[in-house]
N, C-alpha and C positions, 0 to 999 in steps of 0.2 A: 504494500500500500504506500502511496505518495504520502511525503511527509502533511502536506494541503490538509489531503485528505483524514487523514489521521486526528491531526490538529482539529478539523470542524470536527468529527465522532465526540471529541477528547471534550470543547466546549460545551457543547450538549447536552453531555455526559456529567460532566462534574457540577454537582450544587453549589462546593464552599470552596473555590480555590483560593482564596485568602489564605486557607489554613493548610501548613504541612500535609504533601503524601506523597508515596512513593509508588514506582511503576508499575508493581502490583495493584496500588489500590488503584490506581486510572485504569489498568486492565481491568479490575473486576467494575468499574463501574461503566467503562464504554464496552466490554467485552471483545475487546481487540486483543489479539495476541502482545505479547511483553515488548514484542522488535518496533512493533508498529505502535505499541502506546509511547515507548522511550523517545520512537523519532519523533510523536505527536508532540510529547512534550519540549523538547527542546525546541520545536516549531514556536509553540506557545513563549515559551519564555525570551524570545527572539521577538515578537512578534510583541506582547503585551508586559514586556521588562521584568520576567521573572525572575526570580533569584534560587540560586540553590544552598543549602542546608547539607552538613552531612553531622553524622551521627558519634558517639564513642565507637559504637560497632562499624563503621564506615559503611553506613548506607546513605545513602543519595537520598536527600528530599527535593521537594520544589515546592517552592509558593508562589501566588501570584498579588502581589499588595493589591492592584488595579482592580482584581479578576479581571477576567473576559473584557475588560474595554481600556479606553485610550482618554484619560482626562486631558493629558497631555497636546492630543494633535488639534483642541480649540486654542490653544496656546502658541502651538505653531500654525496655522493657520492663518491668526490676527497677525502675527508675525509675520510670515510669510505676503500677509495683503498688506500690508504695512509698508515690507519690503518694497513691495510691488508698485506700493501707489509713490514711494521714495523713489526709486525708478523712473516711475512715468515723470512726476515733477522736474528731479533732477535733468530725463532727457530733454524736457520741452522749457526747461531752463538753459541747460545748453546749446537747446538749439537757437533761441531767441536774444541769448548774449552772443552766438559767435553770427548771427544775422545781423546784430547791433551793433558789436564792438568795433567792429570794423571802420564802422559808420562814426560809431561816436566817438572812439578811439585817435584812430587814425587820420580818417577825413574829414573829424569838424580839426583837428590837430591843422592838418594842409590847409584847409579853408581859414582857422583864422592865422595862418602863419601868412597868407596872402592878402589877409585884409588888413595886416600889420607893416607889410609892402607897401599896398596899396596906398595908405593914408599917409606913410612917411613919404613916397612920391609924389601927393597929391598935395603936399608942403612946397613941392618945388613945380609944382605943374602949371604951367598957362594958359592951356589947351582949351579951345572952345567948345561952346557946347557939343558942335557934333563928335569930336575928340574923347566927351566925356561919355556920350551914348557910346559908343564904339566899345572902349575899355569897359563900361559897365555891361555890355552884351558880352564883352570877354568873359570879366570875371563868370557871368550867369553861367557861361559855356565851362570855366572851370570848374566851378560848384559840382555840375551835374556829371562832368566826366569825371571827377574824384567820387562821386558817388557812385556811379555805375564800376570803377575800376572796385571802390571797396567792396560792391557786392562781391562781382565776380569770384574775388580772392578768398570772401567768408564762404561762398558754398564749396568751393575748390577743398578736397576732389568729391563734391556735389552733397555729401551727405555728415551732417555733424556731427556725426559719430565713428566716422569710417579710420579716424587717425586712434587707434588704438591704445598701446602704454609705452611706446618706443620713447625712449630715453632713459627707462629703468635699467638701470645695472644688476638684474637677475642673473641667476647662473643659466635658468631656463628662457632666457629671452633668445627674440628670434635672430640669428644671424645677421642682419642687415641691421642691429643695434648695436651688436657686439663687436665688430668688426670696423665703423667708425672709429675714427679717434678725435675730431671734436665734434661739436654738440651743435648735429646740422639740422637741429629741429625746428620744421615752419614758426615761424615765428605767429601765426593764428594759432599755435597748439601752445607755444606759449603763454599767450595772452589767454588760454582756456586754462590752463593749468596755473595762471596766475590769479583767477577770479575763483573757480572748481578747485584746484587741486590735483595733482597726477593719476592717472587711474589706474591702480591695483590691477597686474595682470590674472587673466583668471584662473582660477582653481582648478584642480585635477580631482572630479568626482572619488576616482578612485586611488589618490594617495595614499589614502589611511591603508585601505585593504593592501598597498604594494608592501606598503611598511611590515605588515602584520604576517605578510605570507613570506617578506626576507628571512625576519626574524627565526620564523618556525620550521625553515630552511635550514637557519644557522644555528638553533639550535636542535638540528637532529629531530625533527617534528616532532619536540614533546615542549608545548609551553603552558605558562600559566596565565592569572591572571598581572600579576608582577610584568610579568613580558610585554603582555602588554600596553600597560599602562607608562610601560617605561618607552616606546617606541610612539606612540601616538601622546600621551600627557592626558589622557581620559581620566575622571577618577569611577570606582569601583562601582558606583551604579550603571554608569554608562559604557561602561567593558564586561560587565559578567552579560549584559543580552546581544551583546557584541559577537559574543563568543558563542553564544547558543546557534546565532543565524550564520558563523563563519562555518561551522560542525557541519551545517547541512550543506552550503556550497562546498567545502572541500574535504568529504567523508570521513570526518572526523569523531573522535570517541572521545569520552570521560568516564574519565578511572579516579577512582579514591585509595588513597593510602591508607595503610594499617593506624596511622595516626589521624587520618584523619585529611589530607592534603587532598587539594583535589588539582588533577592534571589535564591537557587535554591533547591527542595524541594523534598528527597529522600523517601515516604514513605516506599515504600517495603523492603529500607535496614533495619527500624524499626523494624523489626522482629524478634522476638528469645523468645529460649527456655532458656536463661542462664540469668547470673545477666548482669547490662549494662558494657561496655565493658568502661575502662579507655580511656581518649583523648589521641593520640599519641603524644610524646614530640614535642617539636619545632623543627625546622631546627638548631636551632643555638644552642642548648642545648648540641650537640657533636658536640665540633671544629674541624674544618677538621687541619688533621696535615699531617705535611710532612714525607713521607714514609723515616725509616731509609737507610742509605746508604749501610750498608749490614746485619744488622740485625745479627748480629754474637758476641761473649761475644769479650771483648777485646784481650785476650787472645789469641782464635784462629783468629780472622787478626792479631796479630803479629806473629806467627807460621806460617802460610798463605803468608804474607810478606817475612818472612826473610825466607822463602823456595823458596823463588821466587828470593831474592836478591845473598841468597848464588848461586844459578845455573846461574844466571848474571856474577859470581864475576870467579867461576868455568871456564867457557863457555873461557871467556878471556884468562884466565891462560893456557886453552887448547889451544887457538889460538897463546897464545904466545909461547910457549912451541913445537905448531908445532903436538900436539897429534894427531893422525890419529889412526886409527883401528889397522894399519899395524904397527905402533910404540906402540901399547899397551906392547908389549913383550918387550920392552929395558925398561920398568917400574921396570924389578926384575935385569937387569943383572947394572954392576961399569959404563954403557958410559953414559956420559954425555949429557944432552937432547941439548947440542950444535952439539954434534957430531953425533944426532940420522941424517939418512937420509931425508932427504928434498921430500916427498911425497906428496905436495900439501898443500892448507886450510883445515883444521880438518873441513871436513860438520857434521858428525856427533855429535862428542862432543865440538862442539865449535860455528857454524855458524846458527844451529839450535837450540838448547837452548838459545842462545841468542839472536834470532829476538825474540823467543816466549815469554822469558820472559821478554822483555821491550815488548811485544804488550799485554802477560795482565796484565802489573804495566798500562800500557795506558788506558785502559778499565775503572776500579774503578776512574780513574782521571779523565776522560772525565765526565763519571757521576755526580762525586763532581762536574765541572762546572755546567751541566744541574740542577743542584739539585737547585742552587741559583734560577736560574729561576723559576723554582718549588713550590719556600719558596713563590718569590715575588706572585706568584696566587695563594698561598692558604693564605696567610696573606690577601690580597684585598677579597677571598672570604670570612674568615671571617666578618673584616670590611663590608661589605655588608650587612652580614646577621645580622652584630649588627645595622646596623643603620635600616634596617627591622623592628627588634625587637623594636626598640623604634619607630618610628614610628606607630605601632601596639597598641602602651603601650598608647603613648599621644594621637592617636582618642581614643581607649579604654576609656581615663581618661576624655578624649573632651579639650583636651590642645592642647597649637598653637606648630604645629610642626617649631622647628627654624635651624636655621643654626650650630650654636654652641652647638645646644643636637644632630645634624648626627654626625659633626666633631669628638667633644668627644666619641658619640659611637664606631665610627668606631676605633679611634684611642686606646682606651683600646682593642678593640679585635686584631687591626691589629700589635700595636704597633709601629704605625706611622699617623702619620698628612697629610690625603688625598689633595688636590687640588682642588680649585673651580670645576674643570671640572668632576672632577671623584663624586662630590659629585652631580651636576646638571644630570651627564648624571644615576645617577642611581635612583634621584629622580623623570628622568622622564620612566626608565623604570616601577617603581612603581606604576606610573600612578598618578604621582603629578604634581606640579604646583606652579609657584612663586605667592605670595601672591602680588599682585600690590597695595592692598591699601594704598596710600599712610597717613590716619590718622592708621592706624591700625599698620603700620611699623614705624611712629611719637611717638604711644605710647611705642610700644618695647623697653625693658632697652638694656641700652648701652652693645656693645657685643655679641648679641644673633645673629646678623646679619641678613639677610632674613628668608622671614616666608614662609612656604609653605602649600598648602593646598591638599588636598585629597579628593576631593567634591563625588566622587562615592563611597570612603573605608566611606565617615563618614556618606553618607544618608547608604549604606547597613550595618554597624553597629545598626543605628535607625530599620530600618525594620527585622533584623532577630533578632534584641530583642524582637519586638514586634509578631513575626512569632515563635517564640522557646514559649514566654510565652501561645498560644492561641495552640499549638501542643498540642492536645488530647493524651494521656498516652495510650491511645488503639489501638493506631497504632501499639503499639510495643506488645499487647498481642498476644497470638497466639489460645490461650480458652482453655478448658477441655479436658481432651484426651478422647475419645471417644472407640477407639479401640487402641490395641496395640498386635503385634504379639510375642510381649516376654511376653507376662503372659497367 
């Protein structure tokens, strides 16, 4: 029977999955043989975040906190539309700034740097009126070719989204970034990444699983949950259903120890025709860091800026001045811009340029705020991930995990001194535990503070030493090639 299949029997079947039982009692209550209840249930706990339980006697339980449903996926959901509708904003904010910027950026930039010409020549000009119609049909004709130029350039190459994350220094960026040796980035991607921010190239759905299947590779397809936790940085709620739906993609089994450990046992990934495959680094071996603010040399944000500020400064001086379209022409002739006629608020060169460019001096600002917030969760995820690491290191070593080696850890990676509460609440996502003994905390030197224990990480440490050592080396041969259609 299909794991699916089993799994529905198995919901149907059970009243109280809240509560402890083992694949007996799911056989006796769906009437499915033992093979097909055991896959039904790791389906389940894969599927509805079950957890397992093992016994003194090392018998496997399973519980399911949730039962049968998913509190969770209205959670992700709102999340997920959240996402979605951040997205949608975000692109039709992009697209509407790199329609504009251009405009208001650039080309009111050209247009008043010539109507700054202009009047300083029209200081020295004698030129009659038809002289002055002439030049004033110029100027109109330049207005409108710098506008048409800066369209052209904001849709180029047609769509605002099509320039991707090129200029990131990933290790996985595309060739044509890597390969560059300076920084030949359109200057419109710029000016997006100076207003947005650089965009995060995207994720590899299945990184986690490459990580998880190196691992269990390198070590002789026997891992635990320790394994991995230590290759992805998951903590123990979110890797024990991890590992229930890894078992059914890659035929995988769970064994219990005489003590109690529980292991889980990948042969078939043991397989290969190459040399063995290196253990994937840790979690914590690349700190996560805070994405730059716009990713741009210094240089061009101050070019970027004070293109923005002078068209601020401009915008004004048309409002003051009273410049309209229809007053462009008293630019070349002796009347004074007091005596020009009174035709309104300058909309063009005055009320517009200047909402736009204090709304994108606003933009880059707003993000500096969020970005704080930003620093503070990736600082605490570091911290996390260090105090992981040591704890990994001290079962590893069989040392009493304490209070004052999380602290320290965290506080070198995060560069800050966490809180009773942050430090409890992720000892107990880890699947730890305050050590209550009270001679055991009598002996501890002064300072170390509470002790914590890990009773499930330190018996499956015991068992998959002891399960890696008795791993026959022939799982992983594949034997003599027999036939082969290239020779």
């Amino acid at each position: 029977m299909e794991p699916r299949d089993a799994a529905k029997a198995l919901a149907a079947a059970l009243k109280n999955p809240e509560k402890p039982l083992t694949v007996a009692d799911a056989a006796e209550a769906s009437g499915l043989a033992l093979r097909d209840a055991e896959r039904g249930l790791q389906f389940l706990t894969s599927e509805y975040r079950g957890h397992l339980r093992v016994t003194q006697e090392g018998d496997l339980l399973y519980l399911f906190p949730y039962g049968f449903t998913k509190p969770w996926e209205t959670r992700d959901r709102v999340a997920r539309a959240a996402s979605a509708v951040g997205r949608f904003f975000a692109g039709v904010g992009r697209f509407v700034v790199r329609a504009w910027v251009m405009i208001v950026l650039v080309a009111y930039a050209a247009i008043f740097v010539a109507i700054m010409i202009a009047m300083t020549f029209a200081r020295q000009s004698d030129n009659d009126d038809r002289r002055q119609s002439d030049i004033g049909g110029g100027l109109a004709f330049v207005f409108f070719r710098v506008l048409a130029d800066a369209l052209f350039w904001t849709f180029h190459p047609w769509s605002p989204f099509a320039y991707g994350y090129a200029g990131y220094d990933y290790d996985e960026a595309p060739v044509r970034v890597r390969e560059r040796e300076k920084d030949q980035t359109p200057f419109y991607e710029k000016v997006n990444r100076f207003f947005f921010g650089p965009t995060p190239p995207p994720e590899d759905p299945r990184a986690m699983e490459k990580k998880i299947v190196a691992e269990i590779r390198a070590k002789k397809g026997r891992i635990g949950l320790a394994d991995v936790m230590r290759v992805t940085g998951l903590p123990r709620e979110e890797a024990d259903p991890l590992m229930a739906r890894l078992m059914l993609d890659y035929d995988g089994d769970v064994g219990v120890s005489e003590d109690g450990g529980i292991t889980y046992t990948f042969e078939a990934i043991r397989k290969t025709a190459r040399e063995d495959s290196p253990a994937p680094p840790p979690a914590w071996a690349t700190p996560k860091q805070v994405p730059p603010l716009t990713g741009n040399t210094v240089g061009a944000n101050m070019l970027i800026g004070g293109l923005n500020a002078f068209n601020i400064v401009m915008s004004l001086v048309a409002i003051e001045k009273g410049l309209t379209l229809d007053n462009l022409r008293y630019l070349f002739s002796r009347v004074p811009p007091q005596l020009w006629p009174d035709d309104g608020v300058p909309i063009v060169l005055g009320i517009v340029p200047l909402v736009f460019s204090i709304a994108l001096f606003a933009l880059p600002a707003a993000r500096a705020l969020f970005q704080r917030r930003t620093a503070r969760k990736v600082a605490h995820e570091n911290g996390r991930l260090a105090m992981l690491r040591a704890i990994l290191a001290r079962i590893a070593m069989k040392e009493p995990v304490t209070d004052q080696a999380l602290v320290q850890a965290y506080e070198r990676a995060a560069g800050r001194k966490p809180d009773s509460k942050e430090v409890t609440r992720e000892v107990v996502r880890l699947g730890g535990d305050v050590d209550l003994d009270a001679t055991e905390r009598a002996r501890a030197p002064e300072g170390e503070g509470a002790r914590y224990r890990f009773v499930d990480l330190e018996t499956e440490a015991a068992a998959l030493e002891a399960e890696r050592e008795a791993a026959p080396e022939a799982e992983k041969k594949v034997g003599r090639v027999v036939f082969a259609s290239d020779r």
